[in-house]
Each structure stands twice: as C-alpha cells, then as structure tokens.
gemmi code that builds the backbone of each chain (N, CA, C; Angstrom):
import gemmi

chains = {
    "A": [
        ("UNK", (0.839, -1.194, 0.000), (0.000, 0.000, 0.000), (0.876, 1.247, 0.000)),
        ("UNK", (0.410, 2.480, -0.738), (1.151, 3.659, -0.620), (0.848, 4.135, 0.346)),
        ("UNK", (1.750, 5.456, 0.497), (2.076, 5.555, 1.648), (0.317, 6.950, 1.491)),
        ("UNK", (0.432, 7.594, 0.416), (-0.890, 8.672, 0.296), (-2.409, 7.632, 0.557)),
        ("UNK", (-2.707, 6.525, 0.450), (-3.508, 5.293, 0.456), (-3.558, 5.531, 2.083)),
        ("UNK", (-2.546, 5.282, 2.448), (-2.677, 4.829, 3.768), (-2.907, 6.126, 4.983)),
        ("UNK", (-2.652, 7.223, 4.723), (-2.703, 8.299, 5.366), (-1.264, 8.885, 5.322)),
        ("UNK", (-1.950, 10.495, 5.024), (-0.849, 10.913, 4.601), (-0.022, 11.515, 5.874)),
        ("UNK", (-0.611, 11.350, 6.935), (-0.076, 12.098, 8.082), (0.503, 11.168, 9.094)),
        ("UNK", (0.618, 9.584, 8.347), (1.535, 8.643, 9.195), (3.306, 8.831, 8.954)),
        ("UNK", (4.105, 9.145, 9.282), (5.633, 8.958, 9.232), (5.491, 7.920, 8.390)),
        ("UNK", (6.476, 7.837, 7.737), (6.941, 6.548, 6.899), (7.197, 5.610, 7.419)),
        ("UNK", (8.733, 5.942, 8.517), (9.372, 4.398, 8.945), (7.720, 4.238, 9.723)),
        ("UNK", (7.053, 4.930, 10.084), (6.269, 4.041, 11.585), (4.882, 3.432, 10.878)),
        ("UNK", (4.547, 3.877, 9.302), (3.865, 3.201, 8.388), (4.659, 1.942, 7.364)),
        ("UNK", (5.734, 1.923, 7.659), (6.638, 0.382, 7.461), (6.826, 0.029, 8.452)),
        ("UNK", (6.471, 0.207, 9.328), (6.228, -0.702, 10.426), (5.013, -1.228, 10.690)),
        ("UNK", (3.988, -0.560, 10.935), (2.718, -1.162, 10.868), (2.478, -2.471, 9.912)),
        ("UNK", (3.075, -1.956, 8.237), (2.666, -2.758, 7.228), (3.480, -4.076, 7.842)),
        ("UNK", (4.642, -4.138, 8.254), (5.106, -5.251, 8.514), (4.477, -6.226, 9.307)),
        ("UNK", (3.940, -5.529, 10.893), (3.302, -5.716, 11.678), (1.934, -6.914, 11.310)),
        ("UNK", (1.668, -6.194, 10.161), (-0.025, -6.760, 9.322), (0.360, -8.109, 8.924)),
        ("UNK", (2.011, -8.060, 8.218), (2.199, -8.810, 8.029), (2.425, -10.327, 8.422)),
        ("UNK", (2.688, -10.345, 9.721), (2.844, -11.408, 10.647), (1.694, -11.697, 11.738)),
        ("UNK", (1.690, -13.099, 11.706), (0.521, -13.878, 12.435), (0.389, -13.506, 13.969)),
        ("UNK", (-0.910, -13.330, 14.330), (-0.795, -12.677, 15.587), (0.093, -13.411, 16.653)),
        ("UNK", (0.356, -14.764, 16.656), (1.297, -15.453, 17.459), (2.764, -14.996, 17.289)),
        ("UNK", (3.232, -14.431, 16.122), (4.102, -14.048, 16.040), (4.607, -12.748, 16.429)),
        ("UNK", (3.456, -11.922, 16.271), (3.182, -10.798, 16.669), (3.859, -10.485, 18.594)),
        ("UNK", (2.541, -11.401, 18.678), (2.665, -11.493, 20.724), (4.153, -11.722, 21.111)),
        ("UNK", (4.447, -12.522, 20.438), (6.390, -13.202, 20.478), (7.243, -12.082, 20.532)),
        ("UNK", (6.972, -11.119, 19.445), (7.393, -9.956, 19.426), (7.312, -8.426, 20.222)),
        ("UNK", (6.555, -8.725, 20.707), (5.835, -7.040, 21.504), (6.119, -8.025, 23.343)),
        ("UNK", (6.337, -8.925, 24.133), (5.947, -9.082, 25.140), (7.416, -9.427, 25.597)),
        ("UNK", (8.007, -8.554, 26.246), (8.738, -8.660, 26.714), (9.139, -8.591, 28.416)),
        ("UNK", (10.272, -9.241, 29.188), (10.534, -8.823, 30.517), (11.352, -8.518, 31.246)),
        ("UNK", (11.350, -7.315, 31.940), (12.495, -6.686, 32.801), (12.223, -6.333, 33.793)),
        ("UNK", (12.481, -6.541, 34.864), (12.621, -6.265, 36.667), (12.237, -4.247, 36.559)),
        ("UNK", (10.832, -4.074, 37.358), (10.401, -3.354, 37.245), (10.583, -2.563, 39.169)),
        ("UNK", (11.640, -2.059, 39.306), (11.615, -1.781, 41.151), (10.621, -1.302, 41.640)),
        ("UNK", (9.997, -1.616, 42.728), (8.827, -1.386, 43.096), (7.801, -2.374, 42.738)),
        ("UNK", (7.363, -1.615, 41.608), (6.075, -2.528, 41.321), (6.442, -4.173, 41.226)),
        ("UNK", (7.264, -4.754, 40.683), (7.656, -6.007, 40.779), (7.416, -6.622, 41.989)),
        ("UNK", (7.957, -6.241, 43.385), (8.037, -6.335, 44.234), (7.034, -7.132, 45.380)),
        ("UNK", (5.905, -6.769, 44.661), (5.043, -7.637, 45.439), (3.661, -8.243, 44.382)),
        ("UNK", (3.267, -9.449, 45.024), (3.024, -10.451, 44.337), (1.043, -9.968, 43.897)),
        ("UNK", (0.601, -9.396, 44.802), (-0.779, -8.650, 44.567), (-0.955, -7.424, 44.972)),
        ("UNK", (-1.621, -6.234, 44.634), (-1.676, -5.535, 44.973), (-3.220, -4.483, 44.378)),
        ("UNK", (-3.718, -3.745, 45.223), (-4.977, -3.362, 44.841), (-5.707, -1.906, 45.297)),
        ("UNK", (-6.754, -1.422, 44.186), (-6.663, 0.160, 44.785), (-7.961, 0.024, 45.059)),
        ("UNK", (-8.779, 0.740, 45.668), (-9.737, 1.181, 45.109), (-10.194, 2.053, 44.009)),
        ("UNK", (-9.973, 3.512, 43.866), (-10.067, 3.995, 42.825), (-9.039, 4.233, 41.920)),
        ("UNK", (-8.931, 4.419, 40.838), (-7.892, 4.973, 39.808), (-7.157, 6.233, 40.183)),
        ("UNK", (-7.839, 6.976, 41.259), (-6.896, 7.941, 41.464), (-6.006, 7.738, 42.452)),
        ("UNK", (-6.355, 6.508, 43.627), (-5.569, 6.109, 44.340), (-4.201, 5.357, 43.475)),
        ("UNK", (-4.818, 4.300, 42.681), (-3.430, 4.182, 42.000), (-2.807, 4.856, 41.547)),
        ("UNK", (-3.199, 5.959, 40.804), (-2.034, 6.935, 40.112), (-1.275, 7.754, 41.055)),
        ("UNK", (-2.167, 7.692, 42.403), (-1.298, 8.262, 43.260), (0.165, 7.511, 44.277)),
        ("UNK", (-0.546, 6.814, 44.301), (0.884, 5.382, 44.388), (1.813, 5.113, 43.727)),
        ("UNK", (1.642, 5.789, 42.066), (2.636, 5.469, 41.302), (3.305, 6.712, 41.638)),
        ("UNK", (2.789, 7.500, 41.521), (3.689, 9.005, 41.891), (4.651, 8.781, 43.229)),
        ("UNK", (3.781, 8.508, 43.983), (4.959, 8.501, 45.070), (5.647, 7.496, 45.403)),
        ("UNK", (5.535, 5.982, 44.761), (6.224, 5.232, 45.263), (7.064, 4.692, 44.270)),
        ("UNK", (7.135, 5.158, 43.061), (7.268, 4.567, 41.634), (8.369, 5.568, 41.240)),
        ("UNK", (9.825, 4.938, 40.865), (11.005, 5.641, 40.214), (10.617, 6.304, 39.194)),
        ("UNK", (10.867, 7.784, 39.071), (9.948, 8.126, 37.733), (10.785, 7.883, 36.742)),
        ("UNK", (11.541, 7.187, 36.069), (11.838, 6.831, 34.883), (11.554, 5.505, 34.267)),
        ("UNK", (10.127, 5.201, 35.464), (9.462, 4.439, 34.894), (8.702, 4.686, 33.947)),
        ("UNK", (8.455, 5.709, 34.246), (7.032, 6.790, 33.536), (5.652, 6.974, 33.627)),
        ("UNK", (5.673, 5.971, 35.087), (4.504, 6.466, 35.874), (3.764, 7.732, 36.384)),
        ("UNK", (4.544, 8.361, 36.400), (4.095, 9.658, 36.643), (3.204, 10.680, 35.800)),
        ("UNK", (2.707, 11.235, 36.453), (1.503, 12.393, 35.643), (1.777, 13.257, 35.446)),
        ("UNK", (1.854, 13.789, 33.759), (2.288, 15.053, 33.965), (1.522, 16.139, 33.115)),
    ],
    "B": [
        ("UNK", (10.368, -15.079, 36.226), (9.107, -15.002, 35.462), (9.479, -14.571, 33.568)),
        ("UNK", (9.191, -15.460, 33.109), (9.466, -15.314, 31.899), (8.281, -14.364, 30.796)),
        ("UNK", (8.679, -13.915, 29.745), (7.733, -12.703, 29.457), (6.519, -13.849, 28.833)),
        ("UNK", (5.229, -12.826, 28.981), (4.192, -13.303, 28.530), (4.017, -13.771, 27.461)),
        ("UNK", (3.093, -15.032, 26.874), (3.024, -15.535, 25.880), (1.870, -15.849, 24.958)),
        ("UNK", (2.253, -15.951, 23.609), (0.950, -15.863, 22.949), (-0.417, -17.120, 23.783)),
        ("UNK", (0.333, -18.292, 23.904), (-0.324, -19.469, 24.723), (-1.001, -18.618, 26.017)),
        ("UNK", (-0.291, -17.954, 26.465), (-0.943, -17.845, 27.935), (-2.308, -16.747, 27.374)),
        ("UNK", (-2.155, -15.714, 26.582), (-3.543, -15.097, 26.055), (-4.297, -15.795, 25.562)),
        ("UNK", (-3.844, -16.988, 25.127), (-5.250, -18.038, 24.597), (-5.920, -18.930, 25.839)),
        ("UNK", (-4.783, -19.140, 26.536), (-5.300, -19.466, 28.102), (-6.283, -18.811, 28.671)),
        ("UNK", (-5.834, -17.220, 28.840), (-6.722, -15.961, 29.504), (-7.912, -16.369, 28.749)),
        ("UNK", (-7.568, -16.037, 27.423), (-9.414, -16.078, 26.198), (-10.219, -17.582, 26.563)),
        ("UNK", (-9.343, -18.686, 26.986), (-10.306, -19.931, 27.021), (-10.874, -19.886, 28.079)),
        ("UNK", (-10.344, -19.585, 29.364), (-10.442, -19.530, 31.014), (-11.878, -18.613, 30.907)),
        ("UNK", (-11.700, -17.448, 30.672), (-12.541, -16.336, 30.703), (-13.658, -16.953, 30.359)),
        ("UNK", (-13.813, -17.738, 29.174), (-14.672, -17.558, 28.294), (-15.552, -19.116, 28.636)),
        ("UNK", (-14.973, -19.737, 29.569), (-15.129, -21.271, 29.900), (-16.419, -20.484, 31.313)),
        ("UNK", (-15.745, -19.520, 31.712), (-16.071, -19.200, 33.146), (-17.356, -17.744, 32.565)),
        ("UNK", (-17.345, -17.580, 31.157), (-18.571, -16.691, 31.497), (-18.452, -15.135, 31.537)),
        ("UNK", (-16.814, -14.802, 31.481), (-16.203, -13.519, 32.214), (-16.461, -12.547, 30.975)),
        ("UNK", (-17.082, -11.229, 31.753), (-16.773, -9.926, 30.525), (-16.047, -9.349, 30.868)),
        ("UNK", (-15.175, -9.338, 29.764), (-13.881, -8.285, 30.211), (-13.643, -8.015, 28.236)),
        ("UNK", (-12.076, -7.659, 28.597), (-11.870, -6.831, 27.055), (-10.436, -6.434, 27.119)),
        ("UNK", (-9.483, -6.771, 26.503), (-8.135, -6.786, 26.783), (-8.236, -5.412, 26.286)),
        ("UNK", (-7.205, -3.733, 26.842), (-7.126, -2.986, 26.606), (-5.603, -2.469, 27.054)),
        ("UNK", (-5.494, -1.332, 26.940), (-4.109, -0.779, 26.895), (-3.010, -1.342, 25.869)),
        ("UNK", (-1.676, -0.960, 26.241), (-0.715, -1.838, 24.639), (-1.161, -3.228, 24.535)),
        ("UNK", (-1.358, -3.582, 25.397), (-1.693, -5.678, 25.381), (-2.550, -5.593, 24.028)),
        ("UNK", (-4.132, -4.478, 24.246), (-5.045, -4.312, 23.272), (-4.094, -4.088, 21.635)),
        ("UNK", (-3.723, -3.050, 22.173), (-3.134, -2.712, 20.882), (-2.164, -3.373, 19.913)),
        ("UNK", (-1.411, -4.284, 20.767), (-0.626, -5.161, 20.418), (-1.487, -6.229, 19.113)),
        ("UNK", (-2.489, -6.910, 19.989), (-3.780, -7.241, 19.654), (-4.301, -6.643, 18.533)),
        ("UNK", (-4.438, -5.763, 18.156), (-4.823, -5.213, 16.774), (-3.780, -4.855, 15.977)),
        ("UNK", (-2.708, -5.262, 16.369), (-1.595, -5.110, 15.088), (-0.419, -4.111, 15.148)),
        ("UNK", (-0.970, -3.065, 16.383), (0.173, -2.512, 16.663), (1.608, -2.695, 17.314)),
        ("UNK", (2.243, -2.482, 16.581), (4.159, -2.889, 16.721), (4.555, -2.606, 17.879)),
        ("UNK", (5.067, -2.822, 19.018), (5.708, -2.512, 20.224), (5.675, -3.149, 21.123)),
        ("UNK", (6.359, -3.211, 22.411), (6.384, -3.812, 23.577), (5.991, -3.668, 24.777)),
        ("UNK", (5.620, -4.542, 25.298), (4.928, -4.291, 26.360), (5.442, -5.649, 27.575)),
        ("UNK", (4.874, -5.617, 28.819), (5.464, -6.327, 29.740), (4.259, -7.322, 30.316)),
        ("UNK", (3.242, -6.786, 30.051), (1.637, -7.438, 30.776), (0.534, -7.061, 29.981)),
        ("UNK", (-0.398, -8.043, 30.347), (-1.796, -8.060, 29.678), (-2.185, -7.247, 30.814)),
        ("UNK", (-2.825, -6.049, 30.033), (-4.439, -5.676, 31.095), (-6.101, -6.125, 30.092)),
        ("UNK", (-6.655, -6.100, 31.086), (-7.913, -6.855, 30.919), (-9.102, -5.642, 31.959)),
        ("UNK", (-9.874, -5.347, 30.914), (-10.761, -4.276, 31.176), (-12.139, -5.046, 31.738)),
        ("UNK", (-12.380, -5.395, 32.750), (-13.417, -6.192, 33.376), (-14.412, -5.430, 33.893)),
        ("UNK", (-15.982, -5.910, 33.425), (-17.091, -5.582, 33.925), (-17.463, -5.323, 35.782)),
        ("UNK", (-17.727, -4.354, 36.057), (-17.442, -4.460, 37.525), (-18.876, -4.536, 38.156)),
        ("UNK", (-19.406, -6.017, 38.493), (-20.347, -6.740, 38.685), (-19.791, -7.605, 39.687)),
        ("UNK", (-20.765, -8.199, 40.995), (-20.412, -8.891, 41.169), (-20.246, -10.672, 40.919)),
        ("UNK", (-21.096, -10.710, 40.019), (-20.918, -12.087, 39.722), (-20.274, -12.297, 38.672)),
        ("UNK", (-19.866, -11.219, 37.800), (-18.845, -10.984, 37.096), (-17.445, -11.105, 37.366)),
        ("UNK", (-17.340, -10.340, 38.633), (-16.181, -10.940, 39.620), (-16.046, -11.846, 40.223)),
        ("UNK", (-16.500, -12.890, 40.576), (-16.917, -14.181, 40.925), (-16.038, -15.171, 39.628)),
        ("UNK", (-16.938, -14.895, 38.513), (-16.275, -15.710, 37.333), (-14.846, -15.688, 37.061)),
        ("UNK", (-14.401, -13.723, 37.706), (-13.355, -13.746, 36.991), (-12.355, -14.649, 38.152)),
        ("UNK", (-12.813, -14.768, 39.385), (-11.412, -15.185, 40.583), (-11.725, -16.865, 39.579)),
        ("UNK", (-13.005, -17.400, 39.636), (-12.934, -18.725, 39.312), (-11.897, -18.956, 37.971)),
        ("UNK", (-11.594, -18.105, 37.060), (-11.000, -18.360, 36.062), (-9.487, -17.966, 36.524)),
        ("UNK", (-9.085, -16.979, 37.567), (-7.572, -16.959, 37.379), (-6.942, -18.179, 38.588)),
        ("UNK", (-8.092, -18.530, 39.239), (-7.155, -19.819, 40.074), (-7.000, -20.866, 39.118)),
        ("UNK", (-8.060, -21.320, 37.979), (-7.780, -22.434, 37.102), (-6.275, -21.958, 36.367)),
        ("UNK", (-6.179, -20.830, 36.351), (-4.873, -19.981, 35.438), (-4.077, -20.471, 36.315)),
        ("UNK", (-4.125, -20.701, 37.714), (-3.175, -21.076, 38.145), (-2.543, -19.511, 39.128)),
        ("UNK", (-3.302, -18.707, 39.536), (-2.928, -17.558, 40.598), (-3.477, -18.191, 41.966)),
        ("UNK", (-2.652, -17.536, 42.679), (-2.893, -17.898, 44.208), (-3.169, -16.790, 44.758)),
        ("UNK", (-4.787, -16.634, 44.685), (-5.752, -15.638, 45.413), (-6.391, -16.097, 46.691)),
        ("UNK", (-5.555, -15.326, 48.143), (-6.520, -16.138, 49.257), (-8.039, -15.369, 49.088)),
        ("UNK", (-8.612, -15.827, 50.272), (-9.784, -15.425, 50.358), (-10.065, -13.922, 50.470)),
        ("UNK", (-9.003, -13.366, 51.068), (-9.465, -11.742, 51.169), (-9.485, -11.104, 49.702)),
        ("UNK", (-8.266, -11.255, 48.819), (-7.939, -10.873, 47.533), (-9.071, -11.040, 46.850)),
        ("UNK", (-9.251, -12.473, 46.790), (-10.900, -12.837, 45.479), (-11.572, -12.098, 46.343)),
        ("UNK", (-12.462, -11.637, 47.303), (-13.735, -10.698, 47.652), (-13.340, -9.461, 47.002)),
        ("UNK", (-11.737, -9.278, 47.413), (-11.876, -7.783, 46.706), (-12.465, -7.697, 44.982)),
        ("UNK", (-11.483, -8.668, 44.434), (-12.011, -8.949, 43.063), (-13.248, -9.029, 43.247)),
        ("UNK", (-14.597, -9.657, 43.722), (-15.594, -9.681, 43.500), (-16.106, -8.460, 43.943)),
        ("UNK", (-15.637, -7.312, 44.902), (-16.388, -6.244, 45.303), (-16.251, -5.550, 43.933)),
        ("UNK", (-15.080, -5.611, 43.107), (-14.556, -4.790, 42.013), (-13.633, -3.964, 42.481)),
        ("UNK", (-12.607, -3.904, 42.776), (-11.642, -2.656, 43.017), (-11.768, -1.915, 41.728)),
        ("UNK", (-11.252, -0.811, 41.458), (-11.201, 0.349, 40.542), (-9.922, -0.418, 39.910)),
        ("UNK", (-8.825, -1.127, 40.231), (-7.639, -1.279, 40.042), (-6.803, -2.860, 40.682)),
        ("UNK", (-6.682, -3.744, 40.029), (-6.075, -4.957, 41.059), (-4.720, -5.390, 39.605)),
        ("UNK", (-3.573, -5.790, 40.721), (-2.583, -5.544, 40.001), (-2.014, -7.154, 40.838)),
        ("UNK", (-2.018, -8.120, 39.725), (-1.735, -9.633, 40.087), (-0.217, -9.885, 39.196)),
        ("UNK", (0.729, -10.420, 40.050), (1.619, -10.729, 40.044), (2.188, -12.080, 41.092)),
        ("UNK", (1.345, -12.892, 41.458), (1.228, -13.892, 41.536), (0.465, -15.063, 41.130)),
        ("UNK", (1.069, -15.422, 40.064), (0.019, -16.069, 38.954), (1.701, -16.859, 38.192)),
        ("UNK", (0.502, -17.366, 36.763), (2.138, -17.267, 35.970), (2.165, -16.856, 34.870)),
        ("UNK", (1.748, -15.638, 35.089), (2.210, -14.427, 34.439), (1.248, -13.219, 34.913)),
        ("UNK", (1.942, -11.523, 34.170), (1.142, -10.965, 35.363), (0.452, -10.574, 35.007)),
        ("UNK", (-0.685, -9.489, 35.430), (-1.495, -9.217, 34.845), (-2.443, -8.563, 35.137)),
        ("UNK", (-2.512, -7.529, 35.025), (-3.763, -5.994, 35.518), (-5.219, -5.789, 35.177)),
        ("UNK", (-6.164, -5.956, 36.556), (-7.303, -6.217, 35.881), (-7.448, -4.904, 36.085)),
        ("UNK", (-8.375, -4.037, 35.319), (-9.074, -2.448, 35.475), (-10.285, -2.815, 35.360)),
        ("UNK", (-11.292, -2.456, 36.459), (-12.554, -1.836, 36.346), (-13.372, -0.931, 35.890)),
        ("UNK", (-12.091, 0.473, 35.809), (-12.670, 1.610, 35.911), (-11.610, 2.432, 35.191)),
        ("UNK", (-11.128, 1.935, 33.959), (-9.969, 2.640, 33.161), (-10.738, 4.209, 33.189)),
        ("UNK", (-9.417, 4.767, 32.897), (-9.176, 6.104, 32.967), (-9.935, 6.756, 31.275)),
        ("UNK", (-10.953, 7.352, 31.164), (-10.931, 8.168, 29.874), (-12.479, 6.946, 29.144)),
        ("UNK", (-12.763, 5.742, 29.768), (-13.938, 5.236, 29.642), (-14.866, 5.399, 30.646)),
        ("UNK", (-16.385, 5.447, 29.953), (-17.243, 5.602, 30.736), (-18.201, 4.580, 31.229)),
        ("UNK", (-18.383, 3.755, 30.714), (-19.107, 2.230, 30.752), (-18.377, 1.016, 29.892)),
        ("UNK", (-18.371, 0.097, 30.780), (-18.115, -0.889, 30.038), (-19.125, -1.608, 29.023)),
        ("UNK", (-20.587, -1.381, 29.714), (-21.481, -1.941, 27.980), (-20.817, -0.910, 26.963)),
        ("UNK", (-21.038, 0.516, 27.463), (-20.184, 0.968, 26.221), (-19.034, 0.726, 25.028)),
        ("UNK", (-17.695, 0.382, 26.011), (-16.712, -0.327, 25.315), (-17.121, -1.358, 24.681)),
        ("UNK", (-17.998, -2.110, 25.282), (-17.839, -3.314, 24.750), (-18.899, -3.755, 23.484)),
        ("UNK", (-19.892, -2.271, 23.581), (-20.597, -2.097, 21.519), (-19.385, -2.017, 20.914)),
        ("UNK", (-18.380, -1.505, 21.035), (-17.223, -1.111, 20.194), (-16.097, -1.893, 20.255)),
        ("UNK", (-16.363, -2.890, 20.794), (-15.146, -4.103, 20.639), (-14.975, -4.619, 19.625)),
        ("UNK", (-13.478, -5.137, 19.569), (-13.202, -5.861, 18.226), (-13.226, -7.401, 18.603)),
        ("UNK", (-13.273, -8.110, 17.639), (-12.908, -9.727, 17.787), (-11.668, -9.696, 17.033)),
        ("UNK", (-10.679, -10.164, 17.686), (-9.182, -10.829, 16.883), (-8.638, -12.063, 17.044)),
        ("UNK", (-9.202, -13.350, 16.394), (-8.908, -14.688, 16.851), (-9.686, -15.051, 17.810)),
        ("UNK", (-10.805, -14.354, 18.188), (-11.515, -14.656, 19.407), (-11.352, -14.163, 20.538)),
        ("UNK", (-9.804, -12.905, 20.719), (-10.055, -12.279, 21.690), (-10.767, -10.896, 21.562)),
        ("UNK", (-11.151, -11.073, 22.674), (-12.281, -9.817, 22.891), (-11.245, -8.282, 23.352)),
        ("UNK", (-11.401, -7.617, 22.204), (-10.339, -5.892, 22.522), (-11.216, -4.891, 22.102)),
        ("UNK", (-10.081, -4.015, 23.300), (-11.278, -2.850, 23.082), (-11.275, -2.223, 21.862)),
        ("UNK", (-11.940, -1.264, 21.456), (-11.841, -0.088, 20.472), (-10.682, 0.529, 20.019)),
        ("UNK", (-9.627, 0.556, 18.944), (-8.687, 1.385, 19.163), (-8.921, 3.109, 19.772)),
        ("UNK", (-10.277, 3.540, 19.798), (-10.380, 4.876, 19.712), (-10.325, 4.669, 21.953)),
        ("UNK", (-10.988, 3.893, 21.922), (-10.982, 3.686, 23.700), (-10.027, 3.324, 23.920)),
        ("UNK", (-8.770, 2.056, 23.393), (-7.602, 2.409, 24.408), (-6.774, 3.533, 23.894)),
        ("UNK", (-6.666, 4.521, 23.352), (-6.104, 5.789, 23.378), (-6.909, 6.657, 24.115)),
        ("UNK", (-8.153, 6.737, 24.260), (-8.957, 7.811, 25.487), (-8.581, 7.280, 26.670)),
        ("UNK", (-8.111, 6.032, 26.756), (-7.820, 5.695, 28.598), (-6.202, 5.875, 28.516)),
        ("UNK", (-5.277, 5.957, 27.486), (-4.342, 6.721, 27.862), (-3.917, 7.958, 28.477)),
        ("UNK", (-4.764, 8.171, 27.253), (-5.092, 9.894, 27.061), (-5.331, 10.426, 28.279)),
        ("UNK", (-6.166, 9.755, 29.386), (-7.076, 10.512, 30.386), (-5.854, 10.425, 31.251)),
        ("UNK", (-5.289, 8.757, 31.164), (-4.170, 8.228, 32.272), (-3.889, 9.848, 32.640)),
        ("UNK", (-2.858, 10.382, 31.619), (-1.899, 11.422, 32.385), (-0.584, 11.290, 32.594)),
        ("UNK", (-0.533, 9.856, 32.620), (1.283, 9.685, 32.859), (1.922, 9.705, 31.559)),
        ("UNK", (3.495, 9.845, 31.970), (4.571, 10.743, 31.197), (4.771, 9.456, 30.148)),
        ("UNK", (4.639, 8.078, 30.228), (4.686, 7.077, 29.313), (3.428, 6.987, 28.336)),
        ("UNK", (2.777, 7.406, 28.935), (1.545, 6.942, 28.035), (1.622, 8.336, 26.745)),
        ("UNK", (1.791, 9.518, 27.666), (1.549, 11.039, 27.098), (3.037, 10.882, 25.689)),
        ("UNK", (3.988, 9.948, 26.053), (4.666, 9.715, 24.532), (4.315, 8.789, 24.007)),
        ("UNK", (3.340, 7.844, 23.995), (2.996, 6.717, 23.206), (2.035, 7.704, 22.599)),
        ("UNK", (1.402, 8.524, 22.690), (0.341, 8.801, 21.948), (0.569, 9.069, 20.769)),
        ("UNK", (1.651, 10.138, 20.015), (1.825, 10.371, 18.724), (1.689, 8.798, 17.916)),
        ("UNK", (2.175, 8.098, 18.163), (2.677, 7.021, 17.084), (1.433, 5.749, 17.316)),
        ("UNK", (0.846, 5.996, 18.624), (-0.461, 5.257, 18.561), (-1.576, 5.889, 17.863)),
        ("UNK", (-1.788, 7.137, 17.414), (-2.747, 7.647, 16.915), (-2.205, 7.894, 15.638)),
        ("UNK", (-1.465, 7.034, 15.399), (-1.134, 7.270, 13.628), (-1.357, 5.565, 13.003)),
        ("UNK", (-1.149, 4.825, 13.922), (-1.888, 3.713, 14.424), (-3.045, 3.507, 13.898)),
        ("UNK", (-3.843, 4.715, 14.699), (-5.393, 4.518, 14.203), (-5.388, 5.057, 13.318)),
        ("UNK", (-5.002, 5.510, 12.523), (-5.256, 5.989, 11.087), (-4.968, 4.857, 10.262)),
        ("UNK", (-3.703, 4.047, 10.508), (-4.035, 3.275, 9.574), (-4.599, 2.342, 10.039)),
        ("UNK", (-5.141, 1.592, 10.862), (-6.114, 0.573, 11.213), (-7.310, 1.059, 10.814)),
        ("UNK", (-7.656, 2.471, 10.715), (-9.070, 2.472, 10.744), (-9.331, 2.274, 9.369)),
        ("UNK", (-8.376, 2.624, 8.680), (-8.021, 2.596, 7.085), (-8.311, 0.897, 6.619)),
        ("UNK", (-8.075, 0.118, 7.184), (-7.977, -1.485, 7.034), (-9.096, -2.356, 7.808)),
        ("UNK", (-9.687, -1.722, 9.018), (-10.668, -1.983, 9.445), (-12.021, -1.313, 9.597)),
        ("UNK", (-12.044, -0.325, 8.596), (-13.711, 0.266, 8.424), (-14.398, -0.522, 8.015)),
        ("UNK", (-16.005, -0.250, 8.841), (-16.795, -1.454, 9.019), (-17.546, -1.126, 8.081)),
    ],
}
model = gemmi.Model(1)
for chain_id, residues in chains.items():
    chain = gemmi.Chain(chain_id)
    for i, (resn, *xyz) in enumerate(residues, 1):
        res = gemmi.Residue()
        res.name, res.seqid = resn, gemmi.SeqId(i, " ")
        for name, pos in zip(("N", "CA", "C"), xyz):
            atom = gemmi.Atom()
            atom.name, atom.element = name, gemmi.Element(name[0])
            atom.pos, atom.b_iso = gemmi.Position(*pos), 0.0
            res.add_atom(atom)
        chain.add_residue(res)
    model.add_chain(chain)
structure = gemmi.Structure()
structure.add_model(model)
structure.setup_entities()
C-alpha cells in the first residue's frame, strides 16, 4: 500500500512498520511485543490493589522511580 | 518469570470464556492485539465491575493457576477500581474503571474480535491513555494515533 492510500499524516518508517506488523501472524506478533524486565517497586510484590484509579495513580507518583514513567504530567 | 506468551492469552481467552467472564483486553496488550508494533510487559484486561462478574473472573484466574486467598478474590468480586496480580504465571492488571472510559457496555458495543479475543476499540484504548496522564503513556500517543489511522483505514466497518 502507498504511503498517500494509507494516510498521509503517518511517518513513513512508523507506516513500514505497521505494514510489517499486518504482516505477521498474531502469534508471532505477541512473540514480538511481550517482553521482561525487573520493574523496582512494582515487581516487588506479588498482589496488589486500589480502590479507585486515582488512588493508584497516586501510588505510582509517590512510590514509583519516575523513569518508569509512571508519573503524571 | 518469563515474558508473557501468545499461549498464555489463549489461556486468559479460554479460562474467561469457559467461566462466562466480561472483560476486554485494553491498553498496549489491546493494541498489540490489533496489530500494533511494540512492547509491552503485561496483559491488562478491562473487566465488567459486577459482582458475579467478579466471581467468574477469581474462578477463572485460580484455574490460570494464581494464588488468590480469600481476602484478595472478595476484593475482586467487590470490584476494586484497580487490582494488580503478580502472583500467577504471568502478570497481569485487571481495570474496572480505566481512565478516559465511561461504561463498560459501552466499550464493549465497540469491541473488536481478533482470533476470538475480545479488545477494546482502538479509539478507547487511546482515550484511557489519554485521560491516564502519565509521562509514558503522554509519549505513546503520537505514534499510537497514527496507528489509528491506519487501522481504521484497514478496518472500516
């Protein structure tokens, strides 16, 4: 597909990427995008639970290294 | 803990779906799910916040194989806004009450089917980014909403 076809306001490389993306079976896909790395903090414990959404975001703020990118900004 | 796997989302989709559960995979997991390129570390799963809805869902993550005592599953069944499981085998974030949605019957007129899993809307998991606020999500947005341009381009109904 061209790239004017496809929208003209996608970047290129990140519209050859997508197309590639299309290209491969969603199992292959998942293989690709799911990855794992030791997350400090949050890793740390095995359940954990909020009540509201603003309580969590507030937990991430303060207890969460911000170059996690938890943070709100 | 080794990273998540396509098997274990067909696990989640059979478990769920054995047990009755509404939910709706959303955030990158979703997006992943519809074709978008990138990485991610965990499935979230956008769950109906009911209680017998929550009921189905504890019955389906102990068959998954999580070790929920008794206090944890009530919470799941009260619905927390937010439950964040990492004792299982693999991890995995349920949301009740994502950020930037307003009902879940809502989301879930606008769900997609992909292989049989149930995802949200591309236009809803970018509004529950969007609303998030945090500094990760607020740079995923350019290149996820170019995303939806071309998905919507390939998937207009």
């Amino acid at each position: 597909m061209s790239p004017e076809i496809a929208g003209e306001n996608i970047p290129a490389d990140w519209l050859a990427e997508f197309e590639a993306a299309a290209r491969r079976p969603l199992a292959l896909r998942m293989k690709y995008a799911f990855i794992r790395t030791y997350k400090p903090v949050l890793d740390d414990a095995g359940y954990r639970s909020f009540n509201t959404m603003e309580d969590y975001r507030r937990w991430c703020q303060e207890n969460l290294p911000s170059w996690l990118g938890y943070d709100r900004v | 803990m080794t990273a998540f796997e396509y098997r274990q989302a067909e696990e989640i989709r059979d478990a769920f779906r054995t047990h009755g559960v509404h939910y709706l995979f959303i955030g990158k997991s979703g997006a992943i799910l519809l074709g978008y390129p990138d990485t991610t570390q965990d499935a979230d799963l956008y769950v109906a916040k009911e209680p017998a809805n929550g009921e189905a869902v504890v019955a389906a993550l102990r068959e998954l194989g999580f070790s929920l005592t008794s206090e944890q599953a009530a919470e799941i069944v009260r619905g927390k806004d937010f439950v964040q499981l990492k004792n299982g085998p693999f991890d995995l974030d349920l949301v009740f009450a994502p950020d930037g949605i307003e009902r879940f019957e809502d989301a879930y007129k606008r769900h997609v089917d992909v292989d049989g899993f149930p995802v949200c809307h591309i236009d809803d998991i970018i509004a529950s980014k969007q609303a998030s606020g945090r500094a990760k999500d607020r740079e995923s947005l350019p290149r996820l909403r170019a995303f939806r341009e071309y998905w919507m381009l390939h998937h207009r109904k």
